[in-house]
PADRENVEX-187288 format. One record per atom (N, C-alpha, C, O): x, y, z; residue in three letters. Coordinates in pm, whole numbers, padded with zeros to 5 digits, always signed. Example, Ala and Ser with C-alpha at 12.3 -4.5 7.8 and 13.67 -1.06 7.14 Angstrom:
# residues 2
+01319-00569+00780ALA/+01230-00450+00780ALA/+01320-00330+00780ALA/+01424-00332+00846ALA/+01285-00225+00708SER/+01367-00106+00714SER/+01290+00003+00787SER/+01341+00114+00804SER/
END
This chain:
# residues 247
-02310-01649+02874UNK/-02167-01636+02902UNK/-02090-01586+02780UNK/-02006-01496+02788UNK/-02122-01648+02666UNK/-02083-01611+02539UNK/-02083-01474+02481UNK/-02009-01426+02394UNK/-02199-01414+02559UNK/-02250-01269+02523UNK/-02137-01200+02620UNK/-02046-01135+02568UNK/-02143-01214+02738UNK/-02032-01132+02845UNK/-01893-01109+02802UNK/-01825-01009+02824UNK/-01845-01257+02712UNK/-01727-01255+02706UNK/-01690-01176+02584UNK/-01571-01156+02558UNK/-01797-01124+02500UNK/-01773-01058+02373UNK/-01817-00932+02392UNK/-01783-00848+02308UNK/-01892-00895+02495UNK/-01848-00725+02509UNK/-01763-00716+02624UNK/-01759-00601+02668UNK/-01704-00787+02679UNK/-01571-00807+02726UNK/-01466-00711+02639UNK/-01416-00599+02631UNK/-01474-00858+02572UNK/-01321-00788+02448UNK/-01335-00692+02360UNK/-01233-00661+02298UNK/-01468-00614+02328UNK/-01534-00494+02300UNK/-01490-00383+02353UNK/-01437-00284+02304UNK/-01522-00415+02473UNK/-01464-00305+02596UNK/-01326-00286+02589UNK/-01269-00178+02603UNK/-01260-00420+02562UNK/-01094-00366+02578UNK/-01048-00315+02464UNK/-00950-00240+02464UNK/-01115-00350+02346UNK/-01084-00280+02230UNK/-01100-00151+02257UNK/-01019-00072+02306UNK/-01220-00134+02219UNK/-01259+00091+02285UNK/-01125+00087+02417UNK/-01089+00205+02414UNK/-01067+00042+02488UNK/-01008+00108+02542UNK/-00842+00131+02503UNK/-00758+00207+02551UNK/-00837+00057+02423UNK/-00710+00027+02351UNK/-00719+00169+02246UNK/-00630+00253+02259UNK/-00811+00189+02160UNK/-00854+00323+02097UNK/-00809+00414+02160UNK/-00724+00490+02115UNK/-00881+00426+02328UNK/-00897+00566+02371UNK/-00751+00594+02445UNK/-00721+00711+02471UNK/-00682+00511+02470UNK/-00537+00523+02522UNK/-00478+00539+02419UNK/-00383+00615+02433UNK/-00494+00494+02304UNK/-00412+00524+02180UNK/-00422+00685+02099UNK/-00331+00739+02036UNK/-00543+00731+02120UNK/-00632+00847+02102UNK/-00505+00925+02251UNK/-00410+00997+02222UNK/-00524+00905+02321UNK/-00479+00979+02423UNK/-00333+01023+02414UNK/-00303+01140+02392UNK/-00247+00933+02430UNK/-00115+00889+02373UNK/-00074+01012+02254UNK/+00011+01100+02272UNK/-00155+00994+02134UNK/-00144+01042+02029UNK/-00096+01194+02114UNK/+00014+01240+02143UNK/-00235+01243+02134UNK/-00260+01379+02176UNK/-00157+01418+02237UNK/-00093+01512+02191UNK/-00124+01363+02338UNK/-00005+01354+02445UNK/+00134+01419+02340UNK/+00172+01533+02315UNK/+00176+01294+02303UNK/+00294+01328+02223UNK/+00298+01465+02163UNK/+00385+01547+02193UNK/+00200+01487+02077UNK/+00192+01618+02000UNK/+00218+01663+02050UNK/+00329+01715+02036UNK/+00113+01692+02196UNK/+00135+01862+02311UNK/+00288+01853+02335UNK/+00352+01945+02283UNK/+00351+01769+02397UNK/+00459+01772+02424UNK/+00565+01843+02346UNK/+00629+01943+02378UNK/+00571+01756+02216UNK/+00640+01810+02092UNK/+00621+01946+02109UNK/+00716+02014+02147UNK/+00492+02006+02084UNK/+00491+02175+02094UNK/+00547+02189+02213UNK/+00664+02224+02197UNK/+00518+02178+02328UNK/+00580+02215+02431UNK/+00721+02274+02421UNK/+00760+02383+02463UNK/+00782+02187+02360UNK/+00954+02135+02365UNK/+00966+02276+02241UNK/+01070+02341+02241UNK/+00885+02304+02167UNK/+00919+02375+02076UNK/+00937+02331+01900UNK/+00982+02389+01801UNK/+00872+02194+01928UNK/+00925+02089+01805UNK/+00835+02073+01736UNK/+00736+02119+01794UNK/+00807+02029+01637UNK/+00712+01988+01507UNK/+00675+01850+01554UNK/+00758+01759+01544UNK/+00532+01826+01615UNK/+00445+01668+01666UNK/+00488+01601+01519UNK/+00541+01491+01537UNK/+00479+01634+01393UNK/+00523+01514+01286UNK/+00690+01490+01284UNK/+00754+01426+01200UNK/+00735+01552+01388UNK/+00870+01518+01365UNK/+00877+01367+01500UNK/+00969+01332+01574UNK/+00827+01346+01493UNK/+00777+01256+01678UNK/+00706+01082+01661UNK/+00603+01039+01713UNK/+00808+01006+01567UNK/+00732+00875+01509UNK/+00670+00813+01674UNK/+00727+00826+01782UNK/+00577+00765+01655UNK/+00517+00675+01781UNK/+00465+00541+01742UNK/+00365+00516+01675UNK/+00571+00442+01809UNK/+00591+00317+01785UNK/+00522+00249+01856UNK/+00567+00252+01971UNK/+00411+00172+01844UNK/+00338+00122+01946UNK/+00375+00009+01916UNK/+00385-00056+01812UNK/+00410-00019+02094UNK/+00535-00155+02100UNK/+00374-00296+02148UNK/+00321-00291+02259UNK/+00323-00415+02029UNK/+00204-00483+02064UNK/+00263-00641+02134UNK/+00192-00736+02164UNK/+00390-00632+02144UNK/+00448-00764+02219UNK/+00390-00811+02292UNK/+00375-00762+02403UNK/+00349-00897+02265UNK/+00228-01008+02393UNK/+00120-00970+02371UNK/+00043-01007+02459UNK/+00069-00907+02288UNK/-00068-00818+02267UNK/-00177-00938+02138UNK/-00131-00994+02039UNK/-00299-00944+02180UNK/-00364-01020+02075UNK/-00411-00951+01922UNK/-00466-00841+01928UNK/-00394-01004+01809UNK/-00351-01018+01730UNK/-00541-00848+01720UNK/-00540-00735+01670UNK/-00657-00924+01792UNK/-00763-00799+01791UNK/-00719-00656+01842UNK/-00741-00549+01787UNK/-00651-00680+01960UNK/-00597-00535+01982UNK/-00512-00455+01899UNK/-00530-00335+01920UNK/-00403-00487+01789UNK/-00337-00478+01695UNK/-00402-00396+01591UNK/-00374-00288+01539UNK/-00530-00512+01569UNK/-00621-00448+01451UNK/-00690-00315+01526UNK/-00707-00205+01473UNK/-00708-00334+01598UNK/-00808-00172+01665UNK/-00708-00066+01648UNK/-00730+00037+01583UNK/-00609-00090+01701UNK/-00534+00052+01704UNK/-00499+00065+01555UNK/-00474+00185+01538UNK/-00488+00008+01455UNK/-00489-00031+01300UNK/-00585+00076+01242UNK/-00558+00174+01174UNK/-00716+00026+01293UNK/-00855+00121+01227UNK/-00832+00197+01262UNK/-00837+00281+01173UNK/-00770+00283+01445UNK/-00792+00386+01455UNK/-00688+00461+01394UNK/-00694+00580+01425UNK/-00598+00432+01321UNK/-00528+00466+01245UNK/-00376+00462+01231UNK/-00297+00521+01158UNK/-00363+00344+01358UNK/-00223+00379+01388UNK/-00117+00258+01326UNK/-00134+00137+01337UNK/+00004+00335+01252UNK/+00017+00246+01131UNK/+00176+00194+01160UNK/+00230+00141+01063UNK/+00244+00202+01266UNK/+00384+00171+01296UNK/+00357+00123+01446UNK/+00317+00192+01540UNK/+00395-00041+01443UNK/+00428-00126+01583UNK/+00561-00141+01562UNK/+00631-00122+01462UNK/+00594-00190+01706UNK/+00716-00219+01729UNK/+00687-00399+01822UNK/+00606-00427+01910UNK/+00763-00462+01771UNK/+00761-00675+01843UNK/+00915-00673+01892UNK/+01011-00598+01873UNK/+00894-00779+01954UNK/+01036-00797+02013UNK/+01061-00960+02006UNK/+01157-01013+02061UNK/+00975-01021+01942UNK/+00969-01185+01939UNK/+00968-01236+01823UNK/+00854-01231+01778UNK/+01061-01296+01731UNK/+01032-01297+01576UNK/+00911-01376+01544UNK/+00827-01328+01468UNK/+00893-01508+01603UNK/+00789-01614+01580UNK/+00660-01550+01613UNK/+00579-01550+01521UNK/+00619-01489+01738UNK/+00538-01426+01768UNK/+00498-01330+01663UNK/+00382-01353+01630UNK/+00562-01208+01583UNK/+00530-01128+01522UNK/+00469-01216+01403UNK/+00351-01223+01370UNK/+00618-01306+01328UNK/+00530-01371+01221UNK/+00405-01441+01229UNK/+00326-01410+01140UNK/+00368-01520+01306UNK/+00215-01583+01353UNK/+00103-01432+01315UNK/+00007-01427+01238UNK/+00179-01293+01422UNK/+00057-01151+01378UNK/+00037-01140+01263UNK/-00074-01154+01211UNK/+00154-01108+01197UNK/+00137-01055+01026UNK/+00079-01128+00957UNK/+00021-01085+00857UNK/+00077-01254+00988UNK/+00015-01340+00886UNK/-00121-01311+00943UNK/-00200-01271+00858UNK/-00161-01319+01045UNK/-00322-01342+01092UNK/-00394-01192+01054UNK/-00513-01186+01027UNK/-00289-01050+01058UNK/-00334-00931+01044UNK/-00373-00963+00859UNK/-00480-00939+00804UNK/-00259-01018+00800UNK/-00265-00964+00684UNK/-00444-01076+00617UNK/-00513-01044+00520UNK/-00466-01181+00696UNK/-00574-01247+00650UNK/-00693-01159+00707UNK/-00806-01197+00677UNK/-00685-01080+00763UNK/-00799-00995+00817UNK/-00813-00852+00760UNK/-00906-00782+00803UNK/-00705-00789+00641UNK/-00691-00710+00564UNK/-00638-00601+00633UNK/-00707-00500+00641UNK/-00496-00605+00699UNK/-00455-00474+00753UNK/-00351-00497+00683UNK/-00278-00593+00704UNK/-00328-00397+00575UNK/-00199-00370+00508UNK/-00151-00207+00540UNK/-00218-00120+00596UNK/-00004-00198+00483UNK/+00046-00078+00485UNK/+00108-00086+00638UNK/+00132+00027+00679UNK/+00136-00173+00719UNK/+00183-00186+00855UNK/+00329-00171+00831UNK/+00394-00227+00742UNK/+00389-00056+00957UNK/+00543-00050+00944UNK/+00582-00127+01025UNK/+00568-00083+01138UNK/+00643-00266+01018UNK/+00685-00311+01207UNK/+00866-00350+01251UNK/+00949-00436+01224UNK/+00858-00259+01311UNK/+00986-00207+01419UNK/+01058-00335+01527UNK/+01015-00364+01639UNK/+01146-00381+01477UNK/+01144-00469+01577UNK/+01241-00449+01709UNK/+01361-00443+01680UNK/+01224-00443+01790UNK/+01252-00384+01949UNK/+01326-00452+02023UNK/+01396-00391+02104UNK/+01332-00558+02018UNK/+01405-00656+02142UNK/+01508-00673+02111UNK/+01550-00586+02035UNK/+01611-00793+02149UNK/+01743-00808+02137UNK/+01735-00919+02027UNK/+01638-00985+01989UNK/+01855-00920+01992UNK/+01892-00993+01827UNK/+01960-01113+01847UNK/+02082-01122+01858UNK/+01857-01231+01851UNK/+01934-01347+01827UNK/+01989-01427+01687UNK/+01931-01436+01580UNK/+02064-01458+01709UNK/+02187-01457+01531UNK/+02104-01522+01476UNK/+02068-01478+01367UNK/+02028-01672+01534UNK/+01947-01741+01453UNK/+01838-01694+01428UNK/+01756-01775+01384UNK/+01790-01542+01444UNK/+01692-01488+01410UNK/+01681-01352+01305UNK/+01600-01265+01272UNK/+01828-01402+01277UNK/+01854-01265+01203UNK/+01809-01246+01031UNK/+01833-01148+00961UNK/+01725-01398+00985UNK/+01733-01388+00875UNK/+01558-01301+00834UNK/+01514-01223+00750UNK/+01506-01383+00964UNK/+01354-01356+00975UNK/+01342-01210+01015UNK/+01242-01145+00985UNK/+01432-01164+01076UNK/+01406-00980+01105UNK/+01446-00919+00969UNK/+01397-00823+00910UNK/+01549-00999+00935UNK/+01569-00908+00757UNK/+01479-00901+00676UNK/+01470-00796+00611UNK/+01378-01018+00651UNK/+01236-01022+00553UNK/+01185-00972+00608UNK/+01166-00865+00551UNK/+01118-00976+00739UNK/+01013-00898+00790UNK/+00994-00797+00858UNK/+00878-00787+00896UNK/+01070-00708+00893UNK/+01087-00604+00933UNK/+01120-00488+00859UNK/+01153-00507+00741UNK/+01119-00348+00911UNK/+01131-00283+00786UNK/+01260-00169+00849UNK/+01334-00090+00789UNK/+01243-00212+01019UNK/+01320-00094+01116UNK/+01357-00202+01229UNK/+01263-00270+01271UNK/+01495-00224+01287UNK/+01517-00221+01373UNK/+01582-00164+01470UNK/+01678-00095+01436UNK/+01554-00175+01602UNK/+01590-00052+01709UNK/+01714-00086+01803UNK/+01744-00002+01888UNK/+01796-00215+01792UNK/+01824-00270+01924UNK/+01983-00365+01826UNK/+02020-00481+01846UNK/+02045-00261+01724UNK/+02179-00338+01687UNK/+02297-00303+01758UNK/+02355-00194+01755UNK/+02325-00400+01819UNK/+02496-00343+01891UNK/+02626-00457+01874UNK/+02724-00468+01949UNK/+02596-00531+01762UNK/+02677-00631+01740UNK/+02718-00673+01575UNK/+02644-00732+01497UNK/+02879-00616+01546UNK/+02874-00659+01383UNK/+02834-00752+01324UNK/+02748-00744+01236UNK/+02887-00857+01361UNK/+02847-01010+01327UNK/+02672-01031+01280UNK/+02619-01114+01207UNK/+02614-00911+01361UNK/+02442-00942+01383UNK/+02365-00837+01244UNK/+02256-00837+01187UNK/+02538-00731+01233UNK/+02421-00603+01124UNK/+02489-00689+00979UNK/+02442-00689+00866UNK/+02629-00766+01033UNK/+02652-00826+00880UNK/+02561-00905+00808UNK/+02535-00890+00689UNK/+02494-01020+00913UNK/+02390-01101+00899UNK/+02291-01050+00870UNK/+02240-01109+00775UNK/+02232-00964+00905UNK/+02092-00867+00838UNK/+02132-00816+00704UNK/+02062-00831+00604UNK/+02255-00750+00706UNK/+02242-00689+00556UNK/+02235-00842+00463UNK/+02142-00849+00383UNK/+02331-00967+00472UNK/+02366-01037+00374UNK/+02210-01106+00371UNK/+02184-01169+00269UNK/+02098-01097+00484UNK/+02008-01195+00403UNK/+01892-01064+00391UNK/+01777-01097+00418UNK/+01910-00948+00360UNK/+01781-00838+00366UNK/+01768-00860+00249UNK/+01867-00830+00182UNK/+01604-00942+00145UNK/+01598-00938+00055UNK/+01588-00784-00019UNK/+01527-00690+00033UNK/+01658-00776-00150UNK/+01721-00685-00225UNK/+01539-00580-00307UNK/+01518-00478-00372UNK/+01486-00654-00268UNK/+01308-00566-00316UNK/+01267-00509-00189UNK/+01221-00395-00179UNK/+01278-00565-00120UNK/+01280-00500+00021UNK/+01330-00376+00038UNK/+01259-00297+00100UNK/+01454-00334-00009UNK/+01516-00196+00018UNK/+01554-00195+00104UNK/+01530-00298+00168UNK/+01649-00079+00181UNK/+01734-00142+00261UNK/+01683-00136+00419UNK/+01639-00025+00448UNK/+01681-00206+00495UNK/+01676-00202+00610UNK/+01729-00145+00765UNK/+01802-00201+00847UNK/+01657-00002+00770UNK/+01693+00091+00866UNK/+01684+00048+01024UNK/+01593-00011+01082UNK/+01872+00121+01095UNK/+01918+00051+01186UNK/+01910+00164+01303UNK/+01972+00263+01266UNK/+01880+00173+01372UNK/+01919+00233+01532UNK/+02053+00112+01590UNK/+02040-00010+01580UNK/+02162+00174+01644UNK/+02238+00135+01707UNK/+02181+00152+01855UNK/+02107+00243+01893UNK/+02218+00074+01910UNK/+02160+00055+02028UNK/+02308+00093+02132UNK/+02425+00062+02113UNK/+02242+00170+02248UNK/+02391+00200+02303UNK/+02355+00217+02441UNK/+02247+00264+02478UNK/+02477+00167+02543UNK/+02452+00192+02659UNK/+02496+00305+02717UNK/+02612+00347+02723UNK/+02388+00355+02762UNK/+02414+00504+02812UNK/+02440+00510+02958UNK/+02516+00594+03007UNK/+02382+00429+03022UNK/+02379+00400+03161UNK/+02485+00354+03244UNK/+02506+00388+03361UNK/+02586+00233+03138UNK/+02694+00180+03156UNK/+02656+00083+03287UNK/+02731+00079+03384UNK/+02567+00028+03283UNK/+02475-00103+03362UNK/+02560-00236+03281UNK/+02562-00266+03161UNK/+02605-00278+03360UNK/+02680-00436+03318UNK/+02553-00524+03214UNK/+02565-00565+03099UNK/+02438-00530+03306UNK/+02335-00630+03277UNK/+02261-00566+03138UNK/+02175-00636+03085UNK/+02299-00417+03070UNK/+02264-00419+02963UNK/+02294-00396+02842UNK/+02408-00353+02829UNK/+02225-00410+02730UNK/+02300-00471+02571UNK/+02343-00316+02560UNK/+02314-00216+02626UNK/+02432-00343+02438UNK/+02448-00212+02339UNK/+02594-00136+02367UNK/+02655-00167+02470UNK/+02650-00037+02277UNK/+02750-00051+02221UNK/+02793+00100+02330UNK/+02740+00211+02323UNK/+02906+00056+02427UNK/+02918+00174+02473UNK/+02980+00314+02411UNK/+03054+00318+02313UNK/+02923+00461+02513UNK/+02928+00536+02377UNK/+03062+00558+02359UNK/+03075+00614+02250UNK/+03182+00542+02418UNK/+03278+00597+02306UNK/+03328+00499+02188UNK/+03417+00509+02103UNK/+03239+00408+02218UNK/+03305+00298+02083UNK/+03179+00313+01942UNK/+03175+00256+01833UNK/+03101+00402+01995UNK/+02944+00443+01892UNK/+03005+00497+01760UNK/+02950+00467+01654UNK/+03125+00580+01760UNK/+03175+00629+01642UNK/+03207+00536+01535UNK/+03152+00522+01425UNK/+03314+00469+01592UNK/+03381+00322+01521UNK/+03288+00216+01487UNK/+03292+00161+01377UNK/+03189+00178+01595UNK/+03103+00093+01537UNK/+03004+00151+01395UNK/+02980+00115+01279UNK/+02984+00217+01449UNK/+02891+00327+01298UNK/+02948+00310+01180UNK/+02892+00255+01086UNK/+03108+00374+01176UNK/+03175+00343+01066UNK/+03212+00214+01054UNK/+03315+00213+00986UNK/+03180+00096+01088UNK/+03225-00062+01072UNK/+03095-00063+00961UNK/+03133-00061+00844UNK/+02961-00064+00978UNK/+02852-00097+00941UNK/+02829+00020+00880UNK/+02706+00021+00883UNK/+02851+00085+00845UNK/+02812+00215+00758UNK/+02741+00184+00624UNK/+02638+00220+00567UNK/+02856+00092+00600UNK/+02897+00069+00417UNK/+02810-00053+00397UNK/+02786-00079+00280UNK/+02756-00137+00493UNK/+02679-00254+00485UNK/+02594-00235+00376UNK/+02495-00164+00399UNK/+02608-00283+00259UNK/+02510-00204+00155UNK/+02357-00226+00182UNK/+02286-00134+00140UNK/+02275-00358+00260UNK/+02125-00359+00278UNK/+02100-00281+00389UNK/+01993-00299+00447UNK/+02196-00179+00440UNK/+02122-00162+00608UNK/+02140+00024+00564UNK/+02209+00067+00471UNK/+02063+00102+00653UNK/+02059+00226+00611UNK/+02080+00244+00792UNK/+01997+00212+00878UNK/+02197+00297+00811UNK/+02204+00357+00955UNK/+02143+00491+00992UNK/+02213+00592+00987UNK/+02025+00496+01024UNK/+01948+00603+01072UNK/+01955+00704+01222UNK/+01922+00822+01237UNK/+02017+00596+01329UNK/+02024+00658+01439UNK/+02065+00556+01551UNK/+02118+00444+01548UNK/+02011+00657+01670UNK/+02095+00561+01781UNK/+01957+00547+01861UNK/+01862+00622+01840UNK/+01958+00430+01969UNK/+01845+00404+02055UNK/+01917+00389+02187UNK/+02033+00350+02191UNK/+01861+00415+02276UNK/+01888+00387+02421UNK/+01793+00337+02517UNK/+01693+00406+02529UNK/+01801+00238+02585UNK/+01691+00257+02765UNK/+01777+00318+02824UNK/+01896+00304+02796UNK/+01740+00387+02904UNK/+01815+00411+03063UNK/+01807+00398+03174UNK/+01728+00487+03207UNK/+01841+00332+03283UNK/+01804+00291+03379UNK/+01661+00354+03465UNK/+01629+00470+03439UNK/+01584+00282+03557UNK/+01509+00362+03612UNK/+01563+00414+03717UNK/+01628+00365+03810UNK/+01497+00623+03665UNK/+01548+00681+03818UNK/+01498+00797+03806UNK/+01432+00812+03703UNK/+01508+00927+03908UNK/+01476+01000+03863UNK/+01486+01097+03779UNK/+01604+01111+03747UNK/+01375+01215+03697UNK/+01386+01272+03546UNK/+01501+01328+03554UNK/+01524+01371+03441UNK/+01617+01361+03648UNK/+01767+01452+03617UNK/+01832+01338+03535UNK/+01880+01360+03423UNK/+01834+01201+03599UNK/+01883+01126+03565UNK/+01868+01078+03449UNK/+01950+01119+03367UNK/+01799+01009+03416UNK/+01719+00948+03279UNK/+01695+01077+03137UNK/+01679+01055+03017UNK/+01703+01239+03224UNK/+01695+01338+03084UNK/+01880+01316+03025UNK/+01927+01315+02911UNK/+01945+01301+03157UNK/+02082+01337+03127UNK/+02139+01189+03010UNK/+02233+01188+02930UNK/+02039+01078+03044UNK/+02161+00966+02899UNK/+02062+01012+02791UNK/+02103+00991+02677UNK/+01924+01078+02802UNK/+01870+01091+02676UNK/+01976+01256+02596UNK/+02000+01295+02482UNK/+01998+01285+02684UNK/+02123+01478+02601UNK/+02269+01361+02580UNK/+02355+01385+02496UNK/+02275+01241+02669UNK/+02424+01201+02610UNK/+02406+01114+02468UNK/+02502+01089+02395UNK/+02283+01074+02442UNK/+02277+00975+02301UNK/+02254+01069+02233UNK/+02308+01049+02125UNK/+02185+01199+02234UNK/+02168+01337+02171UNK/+02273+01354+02108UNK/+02282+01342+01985UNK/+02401+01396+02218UNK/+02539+01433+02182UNK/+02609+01318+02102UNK/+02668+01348+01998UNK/+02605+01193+02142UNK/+02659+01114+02054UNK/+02603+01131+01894UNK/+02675+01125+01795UNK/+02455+01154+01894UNK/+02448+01149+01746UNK/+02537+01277+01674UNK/+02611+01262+01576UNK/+02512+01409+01748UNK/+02608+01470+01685UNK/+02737+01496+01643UNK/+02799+01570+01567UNK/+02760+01375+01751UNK/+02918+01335+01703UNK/+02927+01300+01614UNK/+03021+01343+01548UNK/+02827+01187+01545UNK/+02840+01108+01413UNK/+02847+01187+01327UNK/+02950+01199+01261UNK/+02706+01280+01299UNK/+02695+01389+01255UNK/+02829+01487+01195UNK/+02841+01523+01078UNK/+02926+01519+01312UNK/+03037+01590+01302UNK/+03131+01501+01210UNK/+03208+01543+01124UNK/+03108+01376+01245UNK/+03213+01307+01165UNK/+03179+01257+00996UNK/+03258+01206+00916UNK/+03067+01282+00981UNK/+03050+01265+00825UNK/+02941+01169+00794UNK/+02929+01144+00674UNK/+02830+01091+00904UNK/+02747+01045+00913UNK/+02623+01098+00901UNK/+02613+01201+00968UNK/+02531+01071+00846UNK/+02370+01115+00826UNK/+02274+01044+00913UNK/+02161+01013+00877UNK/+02313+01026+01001UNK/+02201+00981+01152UNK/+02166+01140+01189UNK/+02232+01239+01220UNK/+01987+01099+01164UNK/+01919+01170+01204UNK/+01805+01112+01340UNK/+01726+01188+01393UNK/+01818+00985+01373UNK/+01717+00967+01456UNK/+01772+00924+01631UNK/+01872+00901+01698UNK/+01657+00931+01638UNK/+01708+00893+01813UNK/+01612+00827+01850UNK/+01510+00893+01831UNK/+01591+00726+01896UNK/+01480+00605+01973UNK/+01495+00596+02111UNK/+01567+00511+02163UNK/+01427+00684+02177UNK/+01440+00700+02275UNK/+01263+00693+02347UNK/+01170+00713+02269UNK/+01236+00664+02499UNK/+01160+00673+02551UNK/+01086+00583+02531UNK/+01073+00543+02415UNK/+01006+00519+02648UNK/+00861+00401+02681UNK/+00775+00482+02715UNK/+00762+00605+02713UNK/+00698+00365+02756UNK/+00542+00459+02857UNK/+00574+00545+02962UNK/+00514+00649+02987UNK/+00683+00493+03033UNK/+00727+00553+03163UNK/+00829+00687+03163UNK/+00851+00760+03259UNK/+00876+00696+03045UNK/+00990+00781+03043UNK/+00983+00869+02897UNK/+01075+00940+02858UNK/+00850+00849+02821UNK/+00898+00925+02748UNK/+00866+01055+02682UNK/+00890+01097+02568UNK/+00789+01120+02811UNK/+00786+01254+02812UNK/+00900+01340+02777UNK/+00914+01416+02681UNK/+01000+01304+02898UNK/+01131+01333+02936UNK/+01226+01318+02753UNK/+01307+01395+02703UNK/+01185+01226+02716UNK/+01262+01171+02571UNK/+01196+01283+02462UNK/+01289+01339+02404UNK/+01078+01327+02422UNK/+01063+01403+02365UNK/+01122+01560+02394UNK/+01195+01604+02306UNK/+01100+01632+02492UNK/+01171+01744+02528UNK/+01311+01724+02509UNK/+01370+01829+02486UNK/+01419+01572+02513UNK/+01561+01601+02462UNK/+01552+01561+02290UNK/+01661+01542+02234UNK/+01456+01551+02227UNK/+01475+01545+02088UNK/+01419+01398+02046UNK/+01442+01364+01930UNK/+01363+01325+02113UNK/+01327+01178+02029UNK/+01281+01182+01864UNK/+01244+01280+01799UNK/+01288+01125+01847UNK/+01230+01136+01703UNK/+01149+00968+01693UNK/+01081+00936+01596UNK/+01167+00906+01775UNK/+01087+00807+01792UNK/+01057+00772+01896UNK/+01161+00739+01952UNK/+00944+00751+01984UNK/+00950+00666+02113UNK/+00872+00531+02133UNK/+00785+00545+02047UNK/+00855+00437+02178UNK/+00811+00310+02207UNK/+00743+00303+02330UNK/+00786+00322+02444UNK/+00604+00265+02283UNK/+00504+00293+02366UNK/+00404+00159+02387UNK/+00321+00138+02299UNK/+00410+00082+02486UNK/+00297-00021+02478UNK/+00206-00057+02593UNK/+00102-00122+02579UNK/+00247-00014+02699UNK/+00169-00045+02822UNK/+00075+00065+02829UNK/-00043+00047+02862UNK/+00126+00184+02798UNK/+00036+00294+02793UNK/-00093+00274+02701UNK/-00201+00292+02756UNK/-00090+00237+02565UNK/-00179+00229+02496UNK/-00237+00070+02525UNK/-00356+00061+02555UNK/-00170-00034+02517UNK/-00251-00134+02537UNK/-00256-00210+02656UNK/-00304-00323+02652UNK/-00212-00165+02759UNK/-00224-00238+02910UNK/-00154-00301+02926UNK/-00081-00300+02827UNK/-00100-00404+03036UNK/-00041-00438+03046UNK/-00052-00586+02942UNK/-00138-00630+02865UNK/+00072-00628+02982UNK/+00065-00799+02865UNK/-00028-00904+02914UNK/+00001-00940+03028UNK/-00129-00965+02864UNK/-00219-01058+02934UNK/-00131-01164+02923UNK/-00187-01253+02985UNK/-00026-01207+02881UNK/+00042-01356+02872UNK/+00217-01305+02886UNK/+00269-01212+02824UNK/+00283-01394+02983UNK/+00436-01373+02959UNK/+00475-01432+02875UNK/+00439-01550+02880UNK/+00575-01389+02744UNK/+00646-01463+02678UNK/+00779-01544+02708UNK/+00873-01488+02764UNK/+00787-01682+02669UNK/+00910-01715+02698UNK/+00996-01654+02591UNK/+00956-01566+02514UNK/+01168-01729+02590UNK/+01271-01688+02526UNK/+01246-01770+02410UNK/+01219-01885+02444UNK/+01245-01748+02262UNK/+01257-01814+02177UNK/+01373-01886+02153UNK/+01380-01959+02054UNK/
END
């Protein structure tokens, strides 16, 4: 039984590789497709709920930027990755920002994707330790204008930008969006409106260059309007074997 259950998790490793291998490829073609440079195209492999072995595989095969959405959860990984010798890890943190969690995303994180609240980027800059360097922000924004979701709607994206600009630990890099599910007219059109918003910033005297856009499901569509990052986890590592609760 012992033997079954260990080329079991063998098997899911190699397959975690070959979706990650795949993925990779994917993105690139696309990028050319679109006309764009594949190194201009970060790919965030989102390991939330994912065991700490699958992590390391896509690790060896070379892949060096995750994205968590659970602070306790991530810290438990890093510690168990870093006793198993995976250093040089970038990790992105993805989910929504609870205040009492804001001190633990400032040490341990290096990127987050999902800020739409001052109170939350003041709290990150005042505890981002100062060796650390500063800690790069995607504003998170609703493009969809869905009641039930977070983020800063866009005509208030200007003003909020300039509130947190000056935050001296936080480096405002760009904007992130979901967009509702629907079809690609739909879902290309809030990825060209967070497009346009960045160039608004842009116009106004801001150096946001990124856009966090696109999942497994949508983010073909996100590269052809310009992603410069997308978040990817079901694709490469299957679905979640465990639901997480709310911390």
């Amino acid at each position: 039984m012992l033997y079954l259950i260990i080329m079991q998790e063998l098997g899911d490793l190699e397959t975690v590789v070959e979706r990650l291998r795949r993925v990779q490829a994917e993105v690139a073609e696309r990028a050319r497709a679109a006309g764009r440079d594949p190194a201009g195209v970060t790919l965030v492999a989102v390991s939330k709920g994912q065991p700490v072995s699958a992590i390391e595989a896509a690790w060896k095969a070379g892949q060096r930027v995750f994205g968590e959405s659970y602070v306790q959860e991530a810290k438990e990984k890093q510690e168990a990755l870093a006793e198993r010798g995976v250093r040089e890890v970038e990790w992105h943190f993805v989910g929504p920002i609870q205040r009492n969690k804001t001190r633990a995303i400032a040490e341990r994180f290096d990127w987050v994707h999902s800020l739409d609240r001052v109170v939350v980027a003041k709290r990150l800059s005042e505890q981002r330790p100062e060796e650390r360097g500063k800690l790069r922000i995607f504003v998170e924004v609703n493009t969809s204008g869905e009641q039930s979701k977070r983020g800063v709607h866009p005509e208030e994206v200007l003003g909020f930008v300039r509130e947190i600009a000056e935050l001296p630990r936080l480096e405002v890099v760009g904007l992130m969006t979901i967009p509702e599910e629907g079809p690609e007219e739909v879902v290309r059109a809030r990825f060209r409106l967070l497009a346009e918003l960045r160039a608004w910033t842009v116009q106004a005297g801001f150096g946001l260059w990124g856009l966090s856009m696109g999942m497994s499901g949508d983010w073909h569509w996100a590269v052809a309007e310009g992603a410069t990052h997308v978040r990817i986890g079901t694709a490469i590592f299957g679905e979640r074997p465990r639901q997480r609760t709310r911390e």
